[in-house]
C-alpha positions in Angstrom: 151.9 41.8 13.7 150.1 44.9 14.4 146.6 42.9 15.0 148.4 41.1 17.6 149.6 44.0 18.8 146.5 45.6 19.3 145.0 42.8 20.8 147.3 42.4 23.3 146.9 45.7 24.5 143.5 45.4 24.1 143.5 42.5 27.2 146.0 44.6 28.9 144.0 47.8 29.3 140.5 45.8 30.2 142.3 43.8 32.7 143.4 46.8 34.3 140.3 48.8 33.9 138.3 46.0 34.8 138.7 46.7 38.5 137.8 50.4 38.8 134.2 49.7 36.4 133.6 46.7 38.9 133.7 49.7 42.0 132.4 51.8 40.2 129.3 49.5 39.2 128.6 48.7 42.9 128.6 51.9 44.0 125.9 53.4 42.1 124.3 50.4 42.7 124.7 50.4 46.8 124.1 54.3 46.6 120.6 54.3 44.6 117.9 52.0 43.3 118.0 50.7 39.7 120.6 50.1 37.0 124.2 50.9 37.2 124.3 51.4 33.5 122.1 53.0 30.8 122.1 53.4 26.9 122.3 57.1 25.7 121.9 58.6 22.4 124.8 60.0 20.4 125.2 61.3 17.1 127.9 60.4 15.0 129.7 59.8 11.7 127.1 61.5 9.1 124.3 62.4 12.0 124.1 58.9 12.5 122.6 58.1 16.4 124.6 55.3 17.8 123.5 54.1 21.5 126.6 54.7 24.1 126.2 52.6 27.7 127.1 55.2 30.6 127.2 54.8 33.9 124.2 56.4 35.7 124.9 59.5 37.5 121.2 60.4 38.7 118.5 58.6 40.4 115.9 57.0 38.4 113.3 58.6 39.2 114.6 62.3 38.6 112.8 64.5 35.8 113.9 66.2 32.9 114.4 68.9 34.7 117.6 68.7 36.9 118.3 69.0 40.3 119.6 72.9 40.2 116.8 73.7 38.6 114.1 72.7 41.1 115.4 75.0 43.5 114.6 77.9 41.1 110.8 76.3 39.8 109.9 76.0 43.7 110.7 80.0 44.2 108.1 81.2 41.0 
């Protein structure tokens, strides 16, 4: 009972949240070159690294660095 349970709000809550990733998704990708999503690192159970897919929140082709800081690098 509780498997069905769960699975039923399992295609409950993707049904709803489908809608907002599917905006979200085209707006990164109408707003900037390259992929909506990307796979980042995480560390886990034990110090195990599992890969998590986020959406992208900078452009491509920005360094390591991040925006703020460029400001300060372009003073020195």
């Amino acid at each position: 009972m509780k498997r069905l349970f769960d699975f039923i709000l399992a295609l409950v809550a993707t049904s709803i949240l489908l809608v907002p990733i599917a905006v979200t998704t085209m707006l990164v990708r109408l707003t900037s070159k390259g992929p909506a999503l990307y796979w980042s690192g995480r560390v886990g159970n034990n110090n195990q690294i599992f890969r998590m897919q986020k959406f992208r929140s900078m452009k491509v082709d920005m360094s390591f660095v991040g925006p703020h800081l460029h400001y300060l690098i372009k003073m020195i």
